[in-house]
C-alpha positions as CSV (number, residue, x, y, z in Angstrom):
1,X,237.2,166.9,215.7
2,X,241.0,167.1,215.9
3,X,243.0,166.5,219.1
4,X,245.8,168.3,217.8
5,X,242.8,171.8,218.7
6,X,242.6,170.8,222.5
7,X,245.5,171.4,224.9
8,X,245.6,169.3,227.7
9,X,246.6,171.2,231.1
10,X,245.6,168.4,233.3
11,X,245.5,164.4,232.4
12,X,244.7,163.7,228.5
13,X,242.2,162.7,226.3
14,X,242.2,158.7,227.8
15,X,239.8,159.6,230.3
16,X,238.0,156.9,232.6
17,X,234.5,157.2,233.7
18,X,234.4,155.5,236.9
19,X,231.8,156.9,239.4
20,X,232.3,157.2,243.4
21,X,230.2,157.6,246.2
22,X,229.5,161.4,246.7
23,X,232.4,162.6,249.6
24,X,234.8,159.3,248.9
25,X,237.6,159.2,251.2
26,X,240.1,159.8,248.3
27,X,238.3,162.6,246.9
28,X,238.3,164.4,250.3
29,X,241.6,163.5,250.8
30,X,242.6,165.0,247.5
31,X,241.0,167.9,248.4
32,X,242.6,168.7,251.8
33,X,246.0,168.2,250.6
34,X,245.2,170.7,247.8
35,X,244.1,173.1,249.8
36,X,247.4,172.9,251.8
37,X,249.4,173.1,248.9
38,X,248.2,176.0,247.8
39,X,248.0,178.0,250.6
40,X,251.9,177.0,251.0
41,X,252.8,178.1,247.1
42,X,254.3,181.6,247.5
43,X,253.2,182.4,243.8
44,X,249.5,181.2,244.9
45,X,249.5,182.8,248.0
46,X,249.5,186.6,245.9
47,X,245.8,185.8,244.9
48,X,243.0,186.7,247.4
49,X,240.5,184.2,245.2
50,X,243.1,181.2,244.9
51,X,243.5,181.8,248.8
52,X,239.8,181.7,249.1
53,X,239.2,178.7,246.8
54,X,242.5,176.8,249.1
55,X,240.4,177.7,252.6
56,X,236.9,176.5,250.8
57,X,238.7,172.9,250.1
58,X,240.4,172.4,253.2
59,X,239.3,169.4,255.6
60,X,237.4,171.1,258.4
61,X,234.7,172.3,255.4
62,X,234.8,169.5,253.4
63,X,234.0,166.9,256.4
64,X,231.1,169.5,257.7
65,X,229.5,169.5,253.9
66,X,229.8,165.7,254.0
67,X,228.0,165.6,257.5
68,X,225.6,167.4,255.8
69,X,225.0,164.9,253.4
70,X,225.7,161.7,255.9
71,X,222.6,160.5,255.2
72,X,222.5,160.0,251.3
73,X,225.8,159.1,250.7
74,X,225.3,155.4,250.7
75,X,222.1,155.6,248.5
76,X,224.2,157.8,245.6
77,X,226.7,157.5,243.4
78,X,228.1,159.9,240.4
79,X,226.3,159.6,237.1
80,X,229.4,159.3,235.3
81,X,231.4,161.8,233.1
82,X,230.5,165.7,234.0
83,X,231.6,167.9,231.1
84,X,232.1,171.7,232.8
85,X,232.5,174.8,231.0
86,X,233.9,177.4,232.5
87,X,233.2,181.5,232.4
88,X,235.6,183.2,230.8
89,X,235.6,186.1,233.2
90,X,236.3,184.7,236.5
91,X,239.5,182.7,237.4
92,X,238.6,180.2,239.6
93,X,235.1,179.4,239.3
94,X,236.2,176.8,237.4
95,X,237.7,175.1,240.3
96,X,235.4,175.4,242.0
97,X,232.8,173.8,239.2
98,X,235.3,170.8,238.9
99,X,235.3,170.3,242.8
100,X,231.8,169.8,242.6
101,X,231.7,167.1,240.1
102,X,234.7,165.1,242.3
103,X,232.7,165.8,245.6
104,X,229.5,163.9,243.8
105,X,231.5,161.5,242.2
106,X,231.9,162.2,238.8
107,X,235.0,162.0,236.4
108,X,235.3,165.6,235.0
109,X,236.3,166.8,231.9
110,X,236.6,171.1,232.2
111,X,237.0,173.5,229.3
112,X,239.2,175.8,230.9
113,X,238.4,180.1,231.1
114,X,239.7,181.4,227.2
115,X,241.1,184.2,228.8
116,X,245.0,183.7,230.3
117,X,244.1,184.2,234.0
118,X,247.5,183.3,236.0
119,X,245.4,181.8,238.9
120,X,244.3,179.5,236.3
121,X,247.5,178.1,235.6
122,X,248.5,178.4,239.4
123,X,245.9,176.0,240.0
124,X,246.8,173.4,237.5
125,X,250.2,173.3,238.0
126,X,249.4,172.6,241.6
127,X,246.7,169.7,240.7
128,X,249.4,168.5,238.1
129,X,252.2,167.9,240.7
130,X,249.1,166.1,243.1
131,X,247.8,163.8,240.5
132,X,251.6,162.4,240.3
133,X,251.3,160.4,243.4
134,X,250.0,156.8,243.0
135,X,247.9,157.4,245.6
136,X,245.8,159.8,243.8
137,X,245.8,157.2,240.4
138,X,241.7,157.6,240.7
139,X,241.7,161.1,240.5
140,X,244.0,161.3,237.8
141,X,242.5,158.7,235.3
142,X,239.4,160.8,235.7
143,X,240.1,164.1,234.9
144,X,240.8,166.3,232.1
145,X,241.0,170.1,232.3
146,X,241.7,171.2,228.4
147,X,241.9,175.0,226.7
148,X,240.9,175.1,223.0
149,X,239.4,178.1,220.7
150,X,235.9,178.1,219.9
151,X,234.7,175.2,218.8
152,X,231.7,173.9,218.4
153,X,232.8,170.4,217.1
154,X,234.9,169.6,220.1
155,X,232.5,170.9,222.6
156,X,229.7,169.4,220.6
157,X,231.9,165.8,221.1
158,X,232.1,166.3,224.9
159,X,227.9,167.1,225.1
160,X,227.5,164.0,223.3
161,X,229.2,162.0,225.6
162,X,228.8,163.1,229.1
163,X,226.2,162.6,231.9
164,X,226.2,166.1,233.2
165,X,226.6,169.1,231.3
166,X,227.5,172.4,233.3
167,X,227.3,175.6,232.2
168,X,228.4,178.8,232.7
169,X,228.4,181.8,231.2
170,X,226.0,184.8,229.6
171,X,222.4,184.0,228.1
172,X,224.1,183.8,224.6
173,X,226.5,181.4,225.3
174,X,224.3,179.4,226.6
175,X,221.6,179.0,223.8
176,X,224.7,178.0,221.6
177,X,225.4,175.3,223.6
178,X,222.1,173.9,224.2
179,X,221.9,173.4,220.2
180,X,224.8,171.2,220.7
181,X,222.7,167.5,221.6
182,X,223.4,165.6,224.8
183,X,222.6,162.2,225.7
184,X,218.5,161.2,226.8
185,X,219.8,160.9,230.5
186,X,222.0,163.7,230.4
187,X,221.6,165.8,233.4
188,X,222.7,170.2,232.2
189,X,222.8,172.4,234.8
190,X,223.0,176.2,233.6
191,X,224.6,179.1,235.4
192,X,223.3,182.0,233.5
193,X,223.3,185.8,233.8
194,X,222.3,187.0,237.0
195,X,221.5,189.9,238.8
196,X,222.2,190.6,242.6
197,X,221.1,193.1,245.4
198,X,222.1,194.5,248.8
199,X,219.6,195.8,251.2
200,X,220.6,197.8,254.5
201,X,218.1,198.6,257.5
202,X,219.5,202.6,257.8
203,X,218.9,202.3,261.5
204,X,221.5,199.6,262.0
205,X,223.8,202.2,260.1
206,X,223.3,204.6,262.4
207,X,223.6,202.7,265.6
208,X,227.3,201.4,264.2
209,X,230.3,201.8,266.0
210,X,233.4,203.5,263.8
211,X,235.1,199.9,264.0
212,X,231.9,198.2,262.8
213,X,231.1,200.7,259.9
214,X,235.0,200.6,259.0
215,X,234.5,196.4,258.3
216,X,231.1,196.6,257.1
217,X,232.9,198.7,253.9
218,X,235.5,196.1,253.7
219,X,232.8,193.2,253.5
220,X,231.2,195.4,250.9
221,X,233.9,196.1,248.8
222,X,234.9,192.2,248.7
223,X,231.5,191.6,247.7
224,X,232.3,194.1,244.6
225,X,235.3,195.5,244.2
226,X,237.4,192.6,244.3
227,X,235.8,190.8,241.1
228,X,235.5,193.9,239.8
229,X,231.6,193.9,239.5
230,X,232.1,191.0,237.1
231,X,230.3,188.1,239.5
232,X,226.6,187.8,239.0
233,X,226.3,187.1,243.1
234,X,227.7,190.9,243.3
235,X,225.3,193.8,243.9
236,X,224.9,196.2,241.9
237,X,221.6,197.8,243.7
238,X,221.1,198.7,247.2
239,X,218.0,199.3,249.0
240,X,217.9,201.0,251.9
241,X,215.1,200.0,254.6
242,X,213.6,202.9,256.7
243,X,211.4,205.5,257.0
244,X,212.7,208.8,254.5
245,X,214.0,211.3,256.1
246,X,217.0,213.1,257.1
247,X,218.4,210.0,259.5
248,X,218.1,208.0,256.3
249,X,219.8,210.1,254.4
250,X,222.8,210.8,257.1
251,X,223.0,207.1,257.0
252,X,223.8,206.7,253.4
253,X,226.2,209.0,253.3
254,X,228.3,207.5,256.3
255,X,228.1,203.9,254.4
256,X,229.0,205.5,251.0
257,X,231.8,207.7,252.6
258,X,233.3,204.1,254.7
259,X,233.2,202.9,251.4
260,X,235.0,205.2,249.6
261,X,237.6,205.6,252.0
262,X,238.3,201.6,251.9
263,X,238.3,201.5,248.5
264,X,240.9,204.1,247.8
265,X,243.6,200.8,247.8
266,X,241.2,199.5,244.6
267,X,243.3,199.8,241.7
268,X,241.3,201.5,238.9
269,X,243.5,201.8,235.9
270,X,243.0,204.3,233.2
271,X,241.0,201.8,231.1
272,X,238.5,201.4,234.2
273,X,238.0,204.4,234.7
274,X,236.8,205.5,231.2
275,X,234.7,202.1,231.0
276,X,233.4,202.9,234.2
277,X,232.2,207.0,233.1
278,X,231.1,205.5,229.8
279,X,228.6,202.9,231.1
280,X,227.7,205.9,233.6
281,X,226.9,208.4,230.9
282,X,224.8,205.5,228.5
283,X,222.9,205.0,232.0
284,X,221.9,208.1,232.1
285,X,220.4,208.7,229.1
286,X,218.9,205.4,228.8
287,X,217.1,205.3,232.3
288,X,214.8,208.0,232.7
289,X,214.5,206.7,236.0
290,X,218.4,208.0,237.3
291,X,217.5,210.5,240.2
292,X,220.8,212.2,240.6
293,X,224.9,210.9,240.9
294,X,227.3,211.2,243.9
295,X,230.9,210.9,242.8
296,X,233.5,209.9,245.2
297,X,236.2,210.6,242.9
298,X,237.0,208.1,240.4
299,X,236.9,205.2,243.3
300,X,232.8,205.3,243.4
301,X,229.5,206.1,241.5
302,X,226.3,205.7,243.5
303,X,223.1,206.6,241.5
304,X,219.9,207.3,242.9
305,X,216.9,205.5,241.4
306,X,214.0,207.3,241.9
307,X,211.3,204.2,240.5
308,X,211.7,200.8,240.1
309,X,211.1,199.1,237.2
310,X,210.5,195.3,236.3
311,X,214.1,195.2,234.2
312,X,216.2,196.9,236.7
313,X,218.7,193.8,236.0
314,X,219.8,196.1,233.0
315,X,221.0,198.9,235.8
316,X,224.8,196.8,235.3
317,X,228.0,198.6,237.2
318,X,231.7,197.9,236.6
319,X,234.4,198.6,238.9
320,X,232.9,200.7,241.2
321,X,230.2,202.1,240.1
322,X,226.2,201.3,242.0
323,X,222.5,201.9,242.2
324,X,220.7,202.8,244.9
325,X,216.7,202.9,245.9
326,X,214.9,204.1,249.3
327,X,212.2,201.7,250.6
328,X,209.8,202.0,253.9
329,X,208.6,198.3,253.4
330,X,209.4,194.5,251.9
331,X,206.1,194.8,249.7
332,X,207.2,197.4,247.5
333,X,210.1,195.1,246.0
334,X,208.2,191.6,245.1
335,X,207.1,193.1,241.6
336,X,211.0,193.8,240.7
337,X,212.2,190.4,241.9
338,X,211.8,187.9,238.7
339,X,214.0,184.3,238.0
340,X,217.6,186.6,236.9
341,X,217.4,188.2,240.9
342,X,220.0,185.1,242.4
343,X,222.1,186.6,245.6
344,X,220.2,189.3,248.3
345,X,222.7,190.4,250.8
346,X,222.0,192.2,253.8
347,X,222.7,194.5,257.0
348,X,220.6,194.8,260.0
349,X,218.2,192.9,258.7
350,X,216.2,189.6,260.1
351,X,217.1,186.9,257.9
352,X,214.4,184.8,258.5
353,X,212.0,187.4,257.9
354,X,213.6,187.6,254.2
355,X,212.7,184.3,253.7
356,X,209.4,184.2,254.6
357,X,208.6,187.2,252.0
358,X,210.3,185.4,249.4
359,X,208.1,182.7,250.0
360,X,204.7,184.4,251.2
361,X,204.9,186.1,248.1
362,X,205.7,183.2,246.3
363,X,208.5,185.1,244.4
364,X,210.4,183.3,241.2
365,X,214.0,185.0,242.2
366,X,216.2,185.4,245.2
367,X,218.2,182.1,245.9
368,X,220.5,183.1,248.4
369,X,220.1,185.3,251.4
370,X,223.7,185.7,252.8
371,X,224.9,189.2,254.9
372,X,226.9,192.0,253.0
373,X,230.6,189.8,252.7
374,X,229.5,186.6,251.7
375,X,228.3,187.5,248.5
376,X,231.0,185.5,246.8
377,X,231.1,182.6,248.9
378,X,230.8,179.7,247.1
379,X,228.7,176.3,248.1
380,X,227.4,173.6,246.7
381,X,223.9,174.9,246.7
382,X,224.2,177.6,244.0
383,X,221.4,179.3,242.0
384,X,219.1,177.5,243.7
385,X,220.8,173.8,242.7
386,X,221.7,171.5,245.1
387,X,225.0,170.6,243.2
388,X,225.7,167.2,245.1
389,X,221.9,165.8,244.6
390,X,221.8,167.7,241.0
391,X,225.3,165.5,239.8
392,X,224.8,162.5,241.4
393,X,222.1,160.0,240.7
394,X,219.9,157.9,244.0
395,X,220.0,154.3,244.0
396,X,216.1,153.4,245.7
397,X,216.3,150.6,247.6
398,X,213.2,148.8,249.5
């Protein structure tokens, strides 16, 4: 392996593995003053997600997650040295990924998104200007956030020597790096290809007020639009609860038509919009299942499913573009819901009542149950991982 292949945007190559107590003071601390620097930065403050990631690390959260965890904190400490590699098709997750190995206690080394995101180098130049105060010393000896081409060497280095390896990325991507040997102890955590849904009670439509309707399509478009389709947390099916008939049917139309008339401000270049038709068009001929197509101009496709199949995680959508299936009851869904189903938001729907039939049914997907607009919200229980227990390691004592 060369140094002279890795650049380093944050700290160097000298990096000290010193583990913390999950939620340290100076890690919170860190955190909080981060947050408040970016939501200051007038450059920063032009990107809805860096704004997002800013209001995620700010004290008030941070200090409710450690309550959260008040009772383990003095039984854990970080396993060590957490090597993250980040997707290359969202900006920030990889923030987020490397606030998660500080809030367990780890020192972090992060292999930066290969594509030249600006929020990326927002965020760094940010952390760099924090990390210069003595008071952050810790912080700074302890990470590493680096950008190199594909490598397998230098990536194969970091596995070897880390004590959590996090993944994320597409199914691919990740079989190539689980060829690369880690340590006995190691602990990997993968974030893989997923597939998410939305389901809406068609009554609840109906018995909307304008105003409600009107931000129900702006939760729904930041669940979608604003990522482009591109998160795995964002739904590209919707199923719609009710009784068929023509209420149902007037319902869907008045969500679609909110919709559309939000996302009008959604800025689908030409290059979109031919990706967009072309994916539409190999759908169609590919899933004898495709019912029929409402167009809302360019801004939105919905397709009508007519059956549900067992790989309906291959009905994908890009920039605006979403399936759409009628059910009269819960039971008709369990034999579609396998391990890639992660996020199920909903609308007018009892929450608790989702639960239980993910669990009377004993189901292998659905980790999150969160309502239409929190799709993207980030936590430290993702996929089904607890990310503070997952990174840190107990110390019994009797």
């Amino acid at each position: 392996m060369k140094n002279d292949d890795i650049v380093y945007k944050v700290g160097s190559k000298d990096i000290l593995i010193k583990p913390l107590i999950p939620f340290s003071d100076i890690v919170c601390e860190f955190l909080n003053e981060l947050s408040i620097k970016l939501r200051k930065d007038k450059e920063a403050s032009t990107f809805s997600d860096i704004m997002a990631l800013a209001f995620w690390c700010r004290r008030g959260n941070i200090e409710k997650l450690k309550e959260d965890y008040s009772d383990i904190n003095k039984k854990r400490i970080g396993r060590g040295l957490a090597f993250h590699i980040a997707p290359s098709n969202i900006p920030i997750n990889f923030a987020f990924s490397y606030f998660f190995g500080l809030l367990s206690g780890n020192s972090n080394i992060v292999r930066l998104p290969s594509k030249n995101f600006p929020q990326v180098s927002i965020i760094c130049r940010i952390i760099n200007e924090l990390l210069k105060q003595d008071d952050y010393k810790i912080i700074r000896d302890t990470t590493s956030m680096v950008t190199y081409e594909r490598n397998n060497d230098i990536t194969s280095y970091y596995s070897s020597i880390c004590d959590c390896r996090i993944i994320w990325g597409g199914d691919e991507t990740i079989r190539n790096i689980r060829s690369l040997p880690i340590k006995e102890r190691t602990v990997e955590i993968a974030f893989a290809d997923r597939y998410s849904m939305c389901i809406i009670d068609s009554n609840a439509i109906l018995e909307a007020s304008g105003e409600r309707l009107k931000k129900l399509s702006e939760q729904f478009y930041n669940d979608s639009y604003l990522m482009d389709q591109n998160a795995c947390s964002t739904p590209f099916l919707v199923l719609w609860y009710g009784d068929k008939d023509e209420k149902k049917e007037m319902a869907k139309s008045m969500f679609w038509e909110a919709v559309y008339e939000y996302a009008k401000k959604y800025d689908l270049s030409q290059i979109k919009a031919v990706d967009k038709y072309t994916q539409l068009c190999k759908n169609a001929i590919e899933f004898k299942s495709i019912n029929k197509i409402e167009k809302y101009d360019n801004i939105l496709y919905v397709t009508n499913i007519k059956d549900l199949g067992i790989n309906n995680e291959k009905l994908r959508g890009k920039f605006g573009l979403f399936y759409e299936n009628d059910i009269e009851r819960l039971d008709t869904i369990k034999g579609i819901i396998n391990n890639k189903i992660q996020t199920l938001t909903y609308f007018g729907m009892d929450k608790n009542k989702l639960v239980e039939f993910v669990i009377d049914n004993n189901l292998l997907g659905i980790d999150r149950i969160v309502p239409i607009g929190s799709a993207l919200d980030m936590n430290i229980v993702w996929d089904g991982y607890d990310l503070i227990s997952s990174l840190s390691r107990i110390i019994d004592m009797k």
